[in-house]
PDBQT receptor file of N, H, CA, C and O in Angstrom, charges set to zero:
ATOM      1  N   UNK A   1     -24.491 -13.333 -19.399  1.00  0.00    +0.000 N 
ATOM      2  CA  UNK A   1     -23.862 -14.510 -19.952  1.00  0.00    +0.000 C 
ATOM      3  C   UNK A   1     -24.903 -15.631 -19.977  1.00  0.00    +0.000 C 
ATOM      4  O   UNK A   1     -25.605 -15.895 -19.002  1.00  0.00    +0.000 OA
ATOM      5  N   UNK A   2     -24.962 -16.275 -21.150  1.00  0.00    +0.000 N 
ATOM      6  H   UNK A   2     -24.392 -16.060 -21.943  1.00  0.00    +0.000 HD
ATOM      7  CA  UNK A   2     -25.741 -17.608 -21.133  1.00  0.00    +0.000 C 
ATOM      8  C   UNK A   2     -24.814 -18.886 -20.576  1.00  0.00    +0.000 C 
ATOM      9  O   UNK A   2     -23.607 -19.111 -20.668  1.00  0.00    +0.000 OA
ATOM     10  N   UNK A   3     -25.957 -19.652 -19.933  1.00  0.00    +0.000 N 
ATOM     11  H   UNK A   3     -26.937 -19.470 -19.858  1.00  0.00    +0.000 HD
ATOM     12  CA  UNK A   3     -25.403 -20.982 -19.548  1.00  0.00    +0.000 C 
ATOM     13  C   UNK A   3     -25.608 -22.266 -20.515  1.00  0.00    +0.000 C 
ATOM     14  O   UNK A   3     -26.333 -22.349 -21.506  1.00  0.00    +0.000 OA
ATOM     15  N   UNK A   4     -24.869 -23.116 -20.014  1.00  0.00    +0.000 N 
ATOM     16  H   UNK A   4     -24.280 -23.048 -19.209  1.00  0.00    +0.000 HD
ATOM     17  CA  UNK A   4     -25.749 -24.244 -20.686  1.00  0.00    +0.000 C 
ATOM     18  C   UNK A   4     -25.375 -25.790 -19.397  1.00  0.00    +0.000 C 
ATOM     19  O   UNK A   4     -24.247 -25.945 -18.930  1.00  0.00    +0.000 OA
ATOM     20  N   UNK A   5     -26.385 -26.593 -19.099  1.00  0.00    +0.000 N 
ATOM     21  H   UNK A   5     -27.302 -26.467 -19.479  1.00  0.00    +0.000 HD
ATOM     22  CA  UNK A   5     -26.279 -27.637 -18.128  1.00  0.00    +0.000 C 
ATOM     23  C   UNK A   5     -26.403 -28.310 -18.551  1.00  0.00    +0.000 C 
ATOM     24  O   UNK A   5     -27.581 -28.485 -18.863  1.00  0.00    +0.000 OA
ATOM     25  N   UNK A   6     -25.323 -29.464 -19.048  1.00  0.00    +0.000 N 
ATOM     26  H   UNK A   6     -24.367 -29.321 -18.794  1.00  0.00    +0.000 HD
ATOM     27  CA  UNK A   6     -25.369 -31.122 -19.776  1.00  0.00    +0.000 C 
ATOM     28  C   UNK A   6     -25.990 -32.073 -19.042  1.00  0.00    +0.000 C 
ATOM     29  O   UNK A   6     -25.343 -32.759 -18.251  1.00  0.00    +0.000 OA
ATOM     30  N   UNK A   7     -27.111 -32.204 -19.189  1.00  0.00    +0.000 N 
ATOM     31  H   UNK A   7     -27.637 -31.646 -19.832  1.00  0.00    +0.000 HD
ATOM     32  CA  UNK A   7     -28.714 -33.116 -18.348  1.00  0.00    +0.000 C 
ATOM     33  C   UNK A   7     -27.970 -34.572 -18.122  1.00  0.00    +0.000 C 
ATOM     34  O   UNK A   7     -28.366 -35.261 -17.182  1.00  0.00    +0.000 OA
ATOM     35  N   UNK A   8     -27.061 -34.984 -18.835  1.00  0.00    +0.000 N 
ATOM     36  H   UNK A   8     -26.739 -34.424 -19.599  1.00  0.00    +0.000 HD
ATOM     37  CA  UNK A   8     -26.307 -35.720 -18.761  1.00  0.00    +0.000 C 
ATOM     38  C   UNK A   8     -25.105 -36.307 -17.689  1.00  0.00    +0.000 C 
ATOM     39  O   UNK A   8     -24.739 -37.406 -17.273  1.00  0.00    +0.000 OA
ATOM     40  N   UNK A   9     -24.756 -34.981 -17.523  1.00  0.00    +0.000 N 
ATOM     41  H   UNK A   9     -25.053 -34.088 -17.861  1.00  0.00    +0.000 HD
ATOM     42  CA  UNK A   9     -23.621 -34.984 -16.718  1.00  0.00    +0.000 C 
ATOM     43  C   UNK A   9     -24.026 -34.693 -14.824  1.00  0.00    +0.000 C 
ATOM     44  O   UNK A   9     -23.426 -35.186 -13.869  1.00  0.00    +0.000 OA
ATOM     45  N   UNK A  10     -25.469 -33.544 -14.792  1.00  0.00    +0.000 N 
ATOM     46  H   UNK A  10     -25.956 -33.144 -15.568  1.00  0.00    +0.000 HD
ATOM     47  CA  UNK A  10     -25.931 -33.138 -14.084  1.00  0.00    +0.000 C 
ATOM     48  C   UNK A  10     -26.167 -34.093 -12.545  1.00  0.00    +0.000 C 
ATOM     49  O   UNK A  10     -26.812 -35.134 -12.665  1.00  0.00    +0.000 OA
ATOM     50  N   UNK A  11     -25.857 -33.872 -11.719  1.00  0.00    +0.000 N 
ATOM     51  H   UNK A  11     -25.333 -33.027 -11.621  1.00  0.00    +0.000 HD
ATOM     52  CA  UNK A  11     -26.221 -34.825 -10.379  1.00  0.00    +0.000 C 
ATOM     53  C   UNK A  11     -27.349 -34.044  -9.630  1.00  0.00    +0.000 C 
ATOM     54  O   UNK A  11     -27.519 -34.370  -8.455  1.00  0.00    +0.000 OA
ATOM     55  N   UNK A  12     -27.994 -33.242 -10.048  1.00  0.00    +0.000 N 
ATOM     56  H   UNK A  12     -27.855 -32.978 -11.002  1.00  0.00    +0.000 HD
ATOM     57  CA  UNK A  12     -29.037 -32.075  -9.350  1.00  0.00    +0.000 C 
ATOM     58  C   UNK A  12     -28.415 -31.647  -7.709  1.00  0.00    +0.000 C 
ATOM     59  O   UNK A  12     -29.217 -31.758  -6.782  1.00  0.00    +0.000 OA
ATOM     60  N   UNK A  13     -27.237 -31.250  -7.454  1.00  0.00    +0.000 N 
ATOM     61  H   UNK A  13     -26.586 -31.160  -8.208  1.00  0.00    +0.000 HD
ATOM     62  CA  UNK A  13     -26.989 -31.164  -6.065  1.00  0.00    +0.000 C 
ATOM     63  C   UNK A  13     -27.174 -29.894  -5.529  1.00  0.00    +0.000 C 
ATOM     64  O   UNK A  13     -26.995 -29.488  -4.381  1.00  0.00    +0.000 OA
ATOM     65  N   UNK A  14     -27.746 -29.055  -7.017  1.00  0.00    +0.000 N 
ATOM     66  H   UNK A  14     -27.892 -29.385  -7.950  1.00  0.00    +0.000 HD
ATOM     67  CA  UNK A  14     -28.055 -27.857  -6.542  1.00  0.00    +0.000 C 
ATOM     68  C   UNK A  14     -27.503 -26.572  -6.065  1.00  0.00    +0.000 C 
ATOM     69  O   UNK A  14     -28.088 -25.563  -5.673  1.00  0.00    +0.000 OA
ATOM     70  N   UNK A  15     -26.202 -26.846  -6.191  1.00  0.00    +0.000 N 
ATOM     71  H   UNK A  15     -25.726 -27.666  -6.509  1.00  0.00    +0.000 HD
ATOM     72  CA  UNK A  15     -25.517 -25.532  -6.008  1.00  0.00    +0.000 C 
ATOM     73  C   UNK A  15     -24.977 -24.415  -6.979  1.00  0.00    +0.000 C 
ATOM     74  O   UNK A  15     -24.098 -23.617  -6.653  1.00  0.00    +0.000 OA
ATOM     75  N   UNK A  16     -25.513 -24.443  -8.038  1.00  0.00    +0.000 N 
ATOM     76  H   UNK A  16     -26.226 -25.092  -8.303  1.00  0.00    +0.000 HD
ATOM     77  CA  UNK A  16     -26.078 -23.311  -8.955  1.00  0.00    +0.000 C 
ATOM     78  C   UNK A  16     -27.053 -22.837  -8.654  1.00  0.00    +0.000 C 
ATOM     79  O   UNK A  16     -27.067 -21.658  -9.009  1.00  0.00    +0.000 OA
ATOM     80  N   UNK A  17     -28.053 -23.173  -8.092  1.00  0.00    +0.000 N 
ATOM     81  H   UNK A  17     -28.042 -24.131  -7.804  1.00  0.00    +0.000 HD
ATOM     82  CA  UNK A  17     -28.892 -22.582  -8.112  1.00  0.00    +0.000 C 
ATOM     83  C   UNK A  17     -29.160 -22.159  -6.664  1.00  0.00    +0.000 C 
ATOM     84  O   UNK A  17     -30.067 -21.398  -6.327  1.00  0.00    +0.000 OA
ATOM     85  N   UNK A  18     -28.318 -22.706  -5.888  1.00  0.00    +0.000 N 
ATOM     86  H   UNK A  18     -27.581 -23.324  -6.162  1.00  0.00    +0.000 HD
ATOM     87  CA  UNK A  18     -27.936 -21.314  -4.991  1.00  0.00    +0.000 C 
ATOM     88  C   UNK A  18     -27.612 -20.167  -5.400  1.00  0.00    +0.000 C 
ATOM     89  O   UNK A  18     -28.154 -19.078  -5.210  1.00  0.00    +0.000 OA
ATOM     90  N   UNK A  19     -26.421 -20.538  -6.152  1.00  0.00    +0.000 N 
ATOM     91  H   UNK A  19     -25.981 -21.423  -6.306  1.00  0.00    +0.000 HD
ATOM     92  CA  UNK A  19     -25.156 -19.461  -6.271  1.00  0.00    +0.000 C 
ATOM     93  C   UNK A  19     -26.486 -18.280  -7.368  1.00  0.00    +0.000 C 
ATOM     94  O   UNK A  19     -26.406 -17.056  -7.471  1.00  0.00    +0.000 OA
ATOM     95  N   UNK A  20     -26.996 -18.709  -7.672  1.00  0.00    +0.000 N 
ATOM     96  H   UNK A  20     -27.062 -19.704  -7.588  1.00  0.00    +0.000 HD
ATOM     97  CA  UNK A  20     -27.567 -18.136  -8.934  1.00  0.00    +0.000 C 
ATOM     98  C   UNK A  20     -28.799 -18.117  -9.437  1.00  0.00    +0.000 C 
ATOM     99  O   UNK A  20     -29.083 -17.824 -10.598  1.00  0.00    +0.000 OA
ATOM    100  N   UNK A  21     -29.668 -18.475  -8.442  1.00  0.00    +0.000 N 
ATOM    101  H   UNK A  21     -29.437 -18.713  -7.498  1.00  0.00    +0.000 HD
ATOM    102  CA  UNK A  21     -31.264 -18.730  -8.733  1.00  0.00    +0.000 C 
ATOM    103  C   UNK A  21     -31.876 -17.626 -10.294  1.00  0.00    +0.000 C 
ATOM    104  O   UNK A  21     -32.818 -17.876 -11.045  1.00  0.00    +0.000 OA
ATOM    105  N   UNK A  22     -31.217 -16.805 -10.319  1.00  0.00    +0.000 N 
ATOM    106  H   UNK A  22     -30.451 -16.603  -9.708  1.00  0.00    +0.000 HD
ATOM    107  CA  UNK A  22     -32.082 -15.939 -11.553  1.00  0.00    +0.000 C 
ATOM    108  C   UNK A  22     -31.595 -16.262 -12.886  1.00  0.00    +0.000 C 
ATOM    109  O   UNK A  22     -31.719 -15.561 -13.890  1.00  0.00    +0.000 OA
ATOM    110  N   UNK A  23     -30.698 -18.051 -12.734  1.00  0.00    +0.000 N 
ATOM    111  H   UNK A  23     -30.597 -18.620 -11.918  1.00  0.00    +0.000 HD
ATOM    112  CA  UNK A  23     -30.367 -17.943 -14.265  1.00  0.00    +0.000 C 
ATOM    113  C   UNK A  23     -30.337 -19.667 -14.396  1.00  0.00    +0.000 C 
ATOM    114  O   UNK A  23     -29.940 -20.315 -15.365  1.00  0.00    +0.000 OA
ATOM    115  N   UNK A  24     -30.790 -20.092 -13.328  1.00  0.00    +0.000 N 
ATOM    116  H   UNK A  24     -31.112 -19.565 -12.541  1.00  0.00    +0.000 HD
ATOM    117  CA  UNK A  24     -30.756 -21.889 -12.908  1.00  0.00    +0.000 C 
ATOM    118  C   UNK A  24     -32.140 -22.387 -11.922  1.00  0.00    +0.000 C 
ATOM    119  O   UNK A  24     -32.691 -21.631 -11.121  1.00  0.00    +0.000 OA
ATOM    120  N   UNK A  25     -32.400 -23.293 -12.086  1.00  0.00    +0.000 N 
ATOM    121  H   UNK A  25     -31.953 -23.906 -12.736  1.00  0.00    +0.000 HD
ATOM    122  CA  UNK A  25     -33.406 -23.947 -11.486  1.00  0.00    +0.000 C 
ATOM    123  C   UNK A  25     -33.455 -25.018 -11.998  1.00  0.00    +0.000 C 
ATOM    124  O   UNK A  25     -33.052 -25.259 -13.136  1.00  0.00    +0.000 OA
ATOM    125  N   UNK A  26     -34.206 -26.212 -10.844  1.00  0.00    +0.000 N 
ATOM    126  H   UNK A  26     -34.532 -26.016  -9.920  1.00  0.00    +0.000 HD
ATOM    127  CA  UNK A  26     -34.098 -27.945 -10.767  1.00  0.00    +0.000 C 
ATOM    128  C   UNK A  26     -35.362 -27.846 -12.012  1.00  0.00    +0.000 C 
ATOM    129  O   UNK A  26     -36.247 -27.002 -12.149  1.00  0.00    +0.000 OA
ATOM    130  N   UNK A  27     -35.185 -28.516 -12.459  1.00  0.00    +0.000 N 
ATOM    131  H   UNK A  27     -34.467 -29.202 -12.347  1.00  0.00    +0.000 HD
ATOM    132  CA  UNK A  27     -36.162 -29.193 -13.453  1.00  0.00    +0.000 C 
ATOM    133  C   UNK A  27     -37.547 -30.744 -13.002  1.00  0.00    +0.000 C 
ATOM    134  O   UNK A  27     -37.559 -31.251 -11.881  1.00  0.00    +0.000 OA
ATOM    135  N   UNK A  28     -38.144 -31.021 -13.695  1.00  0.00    +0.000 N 
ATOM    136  H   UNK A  28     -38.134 -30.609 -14.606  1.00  0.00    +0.000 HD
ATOM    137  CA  UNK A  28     -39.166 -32.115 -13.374  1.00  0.00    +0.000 C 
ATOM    138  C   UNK A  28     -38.170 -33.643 -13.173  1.00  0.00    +0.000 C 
ATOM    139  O   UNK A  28     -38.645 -34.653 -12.653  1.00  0.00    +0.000 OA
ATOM    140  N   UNK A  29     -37.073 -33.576 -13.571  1.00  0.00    +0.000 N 
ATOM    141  H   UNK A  29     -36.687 -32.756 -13.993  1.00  0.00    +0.000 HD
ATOM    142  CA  UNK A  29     -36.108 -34.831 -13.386  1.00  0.00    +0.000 C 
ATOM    143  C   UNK A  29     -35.190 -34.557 -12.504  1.00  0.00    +0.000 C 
ATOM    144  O   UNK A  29     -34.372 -35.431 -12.216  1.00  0.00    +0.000 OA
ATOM    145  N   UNK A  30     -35.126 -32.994 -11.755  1.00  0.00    +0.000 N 
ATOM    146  H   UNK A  30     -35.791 -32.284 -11.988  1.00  0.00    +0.000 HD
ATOM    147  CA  UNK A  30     -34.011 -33.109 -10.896  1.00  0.00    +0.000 C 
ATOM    148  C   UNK A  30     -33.061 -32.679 -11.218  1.00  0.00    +0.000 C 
ATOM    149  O   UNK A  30     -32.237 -32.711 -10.304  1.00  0.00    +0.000 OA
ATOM    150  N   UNK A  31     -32.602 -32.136 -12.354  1.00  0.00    +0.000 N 
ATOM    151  H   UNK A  31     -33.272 -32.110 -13.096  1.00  0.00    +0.000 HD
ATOM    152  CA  UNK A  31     -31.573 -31.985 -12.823  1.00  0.00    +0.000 C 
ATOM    153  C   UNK A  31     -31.866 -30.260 -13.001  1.00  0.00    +0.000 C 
ATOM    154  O   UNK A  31     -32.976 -29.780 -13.231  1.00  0.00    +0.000 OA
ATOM    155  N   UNK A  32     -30.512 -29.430 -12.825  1.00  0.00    +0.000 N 
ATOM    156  H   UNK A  32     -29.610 -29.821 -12.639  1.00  0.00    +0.000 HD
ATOM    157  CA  UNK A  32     -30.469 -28.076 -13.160  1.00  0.00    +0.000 C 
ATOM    158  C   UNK A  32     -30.950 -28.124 -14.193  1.00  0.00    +0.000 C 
ATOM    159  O   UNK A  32     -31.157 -29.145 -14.848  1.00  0.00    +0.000 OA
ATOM    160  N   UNK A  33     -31.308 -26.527 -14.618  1.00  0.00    +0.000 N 
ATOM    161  H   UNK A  33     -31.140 -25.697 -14.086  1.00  0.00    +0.000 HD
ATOM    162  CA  UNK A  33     -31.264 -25.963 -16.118  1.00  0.00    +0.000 C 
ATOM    163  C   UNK A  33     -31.209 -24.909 -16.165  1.00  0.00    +0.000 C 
ATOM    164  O   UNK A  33     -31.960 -24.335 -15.377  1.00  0.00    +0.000 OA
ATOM    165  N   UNK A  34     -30.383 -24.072 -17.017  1.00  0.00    +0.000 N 
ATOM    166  H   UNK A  34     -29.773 -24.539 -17.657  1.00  0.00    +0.000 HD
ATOM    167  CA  UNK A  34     -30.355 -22.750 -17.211  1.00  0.00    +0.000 C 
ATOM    168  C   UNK A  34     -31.510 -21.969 -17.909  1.00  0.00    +0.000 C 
ATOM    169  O   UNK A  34     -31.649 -22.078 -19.127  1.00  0.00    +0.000 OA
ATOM    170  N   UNK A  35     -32.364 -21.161 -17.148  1.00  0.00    +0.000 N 
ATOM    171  H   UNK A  35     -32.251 -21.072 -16.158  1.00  0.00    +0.000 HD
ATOM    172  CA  UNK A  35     -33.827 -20.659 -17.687  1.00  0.00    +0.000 C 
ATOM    173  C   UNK A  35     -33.589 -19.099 -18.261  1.00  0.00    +0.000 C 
ATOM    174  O   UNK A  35     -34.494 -18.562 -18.900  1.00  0.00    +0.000 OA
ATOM    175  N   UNK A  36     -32.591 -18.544 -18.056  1.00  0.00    +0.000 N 
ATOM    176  H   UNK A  36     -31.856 -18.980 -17.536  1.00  0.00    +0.000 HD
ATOM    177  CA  UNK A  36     -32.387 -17.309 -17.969  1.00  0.00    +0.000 C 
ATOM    178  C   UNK A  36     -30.838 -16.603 -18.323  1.00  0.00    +0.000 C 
ATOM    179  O   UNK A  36     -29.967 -17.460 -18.174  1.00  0.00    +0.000 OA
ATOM    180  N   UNK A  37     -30.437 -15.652 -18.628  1.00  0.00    +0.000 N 
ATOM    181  H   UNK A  37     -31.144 -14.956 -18.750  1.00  0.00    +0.000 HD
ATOM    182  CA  UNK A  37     -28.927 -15.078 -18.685  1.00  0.00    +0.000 C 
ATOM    183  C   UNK A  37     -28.589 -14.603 -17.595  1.00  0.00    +0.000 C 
ATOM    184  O   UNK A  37     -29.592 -14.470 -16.895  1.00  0.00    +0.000 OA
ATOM    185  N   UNK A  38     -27.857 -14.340 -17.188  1.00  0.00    +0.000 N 
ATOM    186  H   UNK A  38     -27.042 -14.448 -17.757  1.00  0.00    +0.000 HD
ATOM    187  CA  UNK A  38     -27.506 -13.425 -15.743  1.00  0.00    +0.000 C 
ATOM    188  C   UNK A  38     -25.869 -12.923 -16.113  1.00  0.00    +0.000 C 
ATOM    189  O   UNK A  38     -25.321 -13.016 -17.212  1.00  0.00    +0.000 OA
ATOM    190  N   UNK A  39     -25.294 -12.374 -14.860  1.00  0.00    +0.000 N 
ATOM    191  H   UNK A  39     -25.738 -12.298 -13.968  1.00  0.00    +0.000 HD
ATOM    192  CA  UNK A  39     -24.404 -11.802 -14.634  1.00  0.00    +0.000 C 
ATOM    193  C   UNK A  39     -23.177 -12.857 -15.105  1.00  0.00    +0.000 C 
ATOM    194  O   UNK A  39     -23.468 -14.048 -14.995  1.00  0.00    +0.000 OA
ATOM    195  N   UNK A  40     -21.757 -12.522 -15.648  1.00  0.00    +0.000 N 
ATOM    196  H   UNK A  40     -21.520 -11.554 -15.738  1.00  0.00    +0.000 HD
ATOM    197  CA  UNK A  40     -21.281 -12.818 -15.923  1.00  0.00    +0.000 C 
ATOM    198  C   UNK A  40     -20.871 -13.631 -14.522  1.00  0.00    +0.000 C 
ATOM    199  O   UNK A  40     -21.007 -14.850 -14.422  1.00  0.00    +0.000 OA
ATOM    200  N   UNK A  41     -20.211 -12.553 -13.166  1.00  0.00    +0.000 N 
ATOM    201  H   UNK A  41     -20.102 -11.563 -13.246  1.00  0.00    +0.000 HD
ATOM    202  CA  UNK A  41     -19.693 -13.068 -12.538  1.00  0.00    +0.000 C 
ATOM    203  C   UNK A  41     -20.469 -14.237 -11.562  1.00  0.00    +0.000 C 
ATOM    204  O   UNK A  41     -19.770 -15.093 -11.019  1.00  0.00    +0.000 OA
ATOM    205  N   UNK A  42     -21.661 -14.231 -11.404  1.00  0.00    +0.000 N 
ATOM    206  H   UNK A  42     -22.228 -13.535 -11.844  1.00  0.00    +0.000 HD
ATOM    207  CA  UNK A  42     -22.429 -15.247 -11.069  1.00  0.00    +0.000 C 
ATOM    208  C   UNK A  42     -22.330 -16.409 -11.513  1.00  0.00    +0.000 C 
ATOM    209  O   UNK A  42     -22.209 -17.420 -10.821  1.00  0.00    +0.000 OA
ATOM    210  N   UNK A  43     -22.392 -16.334 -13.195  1.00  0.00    +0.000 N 
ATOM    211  H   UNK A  43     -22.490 -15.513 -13.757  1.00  0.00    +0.000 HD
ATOM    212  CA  UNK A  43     -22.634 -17.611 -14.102  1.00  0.00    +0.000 C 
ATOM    213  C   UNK A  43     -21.208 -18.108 -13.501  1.00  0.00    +0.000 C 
ATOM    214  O   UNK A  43     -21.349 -19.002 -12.667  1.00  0.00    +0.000 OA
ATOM    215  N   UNK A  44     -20.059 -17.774 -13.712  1.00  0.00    +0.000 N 
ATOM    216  H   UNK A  44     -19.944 -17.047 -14.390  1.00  0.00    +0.000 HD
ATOM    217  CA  UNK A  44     -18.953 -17.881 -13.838  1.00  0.00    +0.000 C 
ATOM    218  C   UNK A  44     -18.756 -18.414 -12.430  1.00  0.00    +0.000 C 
ATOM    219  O   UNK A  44     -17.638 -18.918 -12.320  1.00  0.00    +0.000 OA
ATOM    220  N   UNK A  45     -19.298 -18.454 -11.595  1.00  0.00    +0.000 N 
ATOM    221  H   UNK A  45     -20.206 -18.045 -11.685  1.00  0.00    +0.000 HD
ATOM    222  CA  UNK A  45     -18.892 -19.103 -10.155  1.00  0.00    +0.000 C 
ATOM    223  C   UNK A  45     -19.660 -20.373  -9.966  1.00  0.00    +0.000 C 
ATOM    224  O   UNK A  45     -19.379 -21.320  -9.231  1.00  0.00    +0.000 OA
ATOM    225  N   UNK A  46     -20.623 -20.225 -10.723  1.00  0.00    +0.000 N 
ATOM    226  H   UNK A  46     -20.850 -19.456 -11.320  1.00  0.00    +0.000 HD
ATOM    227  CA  UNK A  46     -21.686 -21.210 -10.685  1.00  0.00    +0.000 C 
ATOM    228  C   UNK A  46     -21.227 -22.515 -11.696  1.00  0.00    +0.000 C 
ATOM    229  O   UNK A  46     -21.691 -23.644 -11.852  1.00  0.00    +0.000 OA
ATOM    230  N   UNK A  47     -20.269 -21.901 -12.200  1.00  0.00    +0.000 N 
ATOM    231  H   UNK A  47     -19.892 -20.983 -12.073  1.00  0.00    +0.000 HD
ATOM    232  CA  UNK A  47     -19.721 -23.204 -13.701  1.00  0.00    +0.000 C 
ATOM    233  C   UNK A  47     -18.251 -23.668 -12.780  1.00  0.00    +0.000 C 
ATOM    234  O   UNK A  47     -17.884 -24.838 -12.671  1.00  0.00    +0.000 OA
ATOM    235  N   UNK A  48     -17.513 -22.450 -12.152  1.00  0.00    +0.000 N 
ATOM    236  H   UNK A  48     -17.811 -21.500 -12.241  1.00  0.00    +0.000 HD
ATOM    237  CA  UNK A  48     -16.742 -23.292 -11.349  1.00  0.00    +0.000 C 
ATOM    238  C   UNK A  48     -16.790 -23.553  -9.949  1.00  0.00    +0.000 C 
ATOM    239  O   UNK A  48     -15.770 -23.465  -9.265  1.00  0.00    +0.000 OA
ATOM    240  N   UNK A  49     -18.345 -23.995  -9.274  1.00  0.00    +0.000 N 
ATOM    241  H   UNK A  49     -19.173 -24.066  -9.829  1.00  0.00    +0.000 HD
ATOM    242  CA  UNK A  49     -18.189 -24.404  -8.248  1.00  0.00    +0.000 C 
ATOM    243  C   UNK A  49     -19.223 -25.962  -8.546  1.00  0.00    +0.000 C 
ATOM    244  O   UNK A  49     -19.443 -26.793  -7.665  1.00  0.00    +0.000 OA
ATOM    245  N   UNK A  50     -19.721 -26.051  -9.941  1.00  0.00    +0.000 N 
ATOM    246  H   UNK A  50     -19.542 -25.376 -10.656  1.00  0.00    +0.000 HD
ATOM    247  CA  UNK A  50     -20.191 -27.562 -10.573  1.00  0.00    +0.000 C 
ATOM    248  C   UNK A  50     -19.557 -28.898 -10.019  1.00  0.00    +0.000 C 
ATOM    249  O   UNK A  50     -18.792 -29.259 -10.913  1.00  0.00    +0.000 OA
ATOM    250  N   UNK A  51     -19.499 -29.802  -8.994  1.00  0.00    +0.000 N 
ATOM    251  H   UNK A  51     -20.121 -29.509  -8.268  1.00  0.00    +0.000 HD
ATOM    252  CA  UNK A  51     -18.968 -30.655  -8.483  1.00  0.00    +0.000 C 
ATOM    253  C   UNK A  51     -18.471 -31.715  -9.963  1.00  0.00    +0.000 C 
ATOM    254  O   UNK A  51     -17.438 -32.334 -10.215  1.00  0.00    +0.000 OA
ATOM    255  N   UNK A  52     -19.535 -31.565 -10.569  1.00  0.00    +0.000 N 
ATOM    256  H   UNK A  52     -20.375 -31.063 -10.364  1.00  0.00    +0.000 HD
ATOM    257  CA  UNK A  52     -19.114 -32.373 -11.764  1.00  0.00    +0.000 C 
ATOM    258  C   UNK A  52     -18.892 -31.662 -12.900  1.00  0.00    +0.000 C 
ATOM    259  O   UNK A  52     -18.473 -32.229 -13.909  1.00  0.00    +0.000 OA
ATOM    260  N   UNK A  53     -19.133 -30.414 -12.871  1.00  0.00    +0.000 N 
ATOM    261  H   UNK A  53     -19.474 -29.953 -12.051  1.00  0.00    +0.000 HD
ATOM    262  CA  UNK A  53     -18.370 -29.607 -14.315  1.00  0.00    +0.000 C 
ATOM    263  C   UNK A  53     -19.412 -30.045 -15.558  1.00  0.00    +0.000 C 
ATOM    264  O   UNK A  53     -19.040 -30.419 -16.670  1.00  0.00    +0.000 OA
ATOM    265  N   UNK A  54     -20.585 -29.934 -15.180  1.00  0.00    +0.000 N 
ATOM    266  H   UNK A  54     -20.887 -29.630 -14.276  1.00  0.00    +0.000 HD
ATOM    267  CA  UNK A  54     -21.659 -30.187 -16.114  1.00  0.00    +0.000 C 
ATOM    268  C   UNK A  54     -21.927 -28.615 -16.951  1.00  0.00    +0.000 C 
ATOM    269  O   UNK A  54     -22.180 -28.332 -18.122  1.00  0.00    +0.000 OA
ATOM    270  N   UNK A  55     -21.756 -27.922 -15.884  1.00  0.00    +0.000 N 
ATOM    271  H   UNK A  55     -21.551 -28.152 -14.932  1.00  0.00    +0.000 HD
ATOM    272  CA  UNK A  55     -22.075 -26.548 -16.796  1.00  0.00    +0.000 C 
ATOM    273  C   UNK A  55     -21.502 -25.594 -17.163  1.00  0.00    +0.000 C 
ATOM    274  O   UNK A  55     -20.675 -25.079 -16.411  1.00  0.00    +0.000 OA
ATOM    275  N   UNK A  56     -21.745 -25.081 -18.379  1.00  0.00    +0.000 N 
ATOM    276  H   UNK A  56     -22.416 -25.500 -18.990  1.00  0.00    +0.000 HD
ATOM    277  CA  UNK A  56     -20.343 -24.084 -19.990  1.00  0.00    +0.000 C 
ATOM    278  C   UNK A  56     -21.128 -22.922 -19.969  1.00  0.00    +0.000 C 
ATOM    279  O   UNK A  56     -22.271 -22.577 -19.671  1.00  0.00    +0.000 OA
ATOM    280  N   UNK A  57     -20.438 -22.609 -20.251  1.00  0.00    +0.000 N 
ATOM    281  H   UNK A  57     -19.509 -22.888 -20.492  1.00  0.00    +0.000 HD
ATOM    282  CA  UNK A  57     -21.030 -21.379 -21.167  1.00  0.00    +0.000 C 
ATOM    283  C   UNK A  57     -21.112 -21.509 -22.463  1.00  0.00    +0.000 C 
ATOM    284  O   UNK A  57     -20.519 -22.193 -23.297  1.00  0.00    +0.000 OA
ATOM    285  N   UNK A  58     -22.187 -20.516 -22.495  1.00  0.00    +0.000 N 
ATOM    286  H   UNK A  58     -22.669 -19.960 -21.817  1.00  0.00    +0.000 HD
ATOM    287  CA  UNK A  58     -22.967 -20.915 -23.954  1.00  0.00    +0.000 C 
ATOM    288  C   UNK A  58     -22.464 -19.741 -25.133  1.00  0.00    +0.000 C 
ATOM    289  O   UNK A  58     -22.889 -19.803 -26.286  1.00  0.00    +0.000 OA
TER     290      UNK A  58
């Protein structure tokens, strides 16, 4: 599944990329970004454990 992280919405608190390091990582501003596809059920925990609901699927 592809992600997508609204740079916008993003607070970088980093818990995607716990949940999910092989499809998220902090960027040069701090903010997530989705670098990669991964597992459905990963992405999918990682979009609903978003404190702010910055990140969809793509």
């Amino acid at each position: 599944m592809k992600a997508y992280v609204d740079q916008n919405s993003c607070v970088g608190c980093g818990m995607c990329t716990g949940i999910a390091p092989e499809v998220f990582r902090m960027n040069e501003t701090g903010s997530a970004e989705a670098y990669a596809e991964g597992d459905d059920a990963s992405v999918k925990e990682a979009i609903d454990s978003c404190p702010v609901e910055a990140i969809s699927e793509e």
